[in-house]
N, C-alpha and C positions, 0 to 999 in steps of 0.2 A: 552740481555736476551736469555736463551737459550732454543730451543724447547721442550714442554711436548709430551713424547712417548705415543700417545692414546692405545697402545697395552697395558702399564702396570696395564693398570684400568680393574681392576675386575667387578665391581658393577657400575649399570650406574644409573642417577637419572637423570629424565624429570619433567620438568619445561612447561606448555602451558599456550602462552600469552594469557592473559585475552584479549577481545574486551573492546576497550578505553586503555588500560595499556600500560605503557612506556614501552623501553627497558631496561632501567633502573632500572627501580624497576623491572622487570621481572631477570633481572640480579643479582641484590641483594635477589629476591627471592632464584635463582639458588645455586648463593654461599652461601648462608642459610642452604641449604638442601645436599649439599655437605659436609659442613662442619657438618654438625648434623651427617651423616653418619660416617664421618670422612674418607673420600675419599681424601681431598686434604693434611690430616696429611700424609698420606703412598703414596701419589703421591711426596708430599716433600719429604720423608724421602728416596722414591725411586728416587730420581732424580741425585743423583749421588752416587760412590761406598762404602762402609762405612767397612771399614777396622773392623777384627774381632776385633784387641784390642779397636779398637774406640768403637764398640760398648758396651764390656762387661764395658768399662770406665761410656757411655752415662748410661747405666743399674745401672751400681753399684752409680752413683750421683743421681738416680731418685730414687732409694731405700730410704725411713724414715730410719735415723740412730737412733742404740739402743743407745746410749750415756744417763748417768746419768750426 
């Protein structure tokens, strides 16, 4: 697996463990609220280079097509 750059994170979201609370579930708290942000979408998406045509490709399949 390859290292996440903490530098490309914009927006930071804290998580404090409850008194009694696993880390666990503190854990799955965390990535809860990450992903509500949606921090770990643009942490994947930034995780390695994405070639222009790759993208306007990824764009133009996530578009609703007008087809009758």
């Amino acid at each position: 697996m390859g290292e996440v750059n903490l530098d490309m994170a914009q927006e930071t979201c804290e998580v404090k463990v409850r008194r009694g609370e696993s880390v666990d579930r503190a854990l799955r708290r965390l990535k809860k609220a990450l992903d509500k942000e949606g921090i770990l979408k643009t942490m994947r998406a930034k995780r390695c280079y994405e070639k222009p045509s790759e993208k306007k490709k990824r764009l133009k399949n996530s578009r609703p097509s007008n087809r009758f």
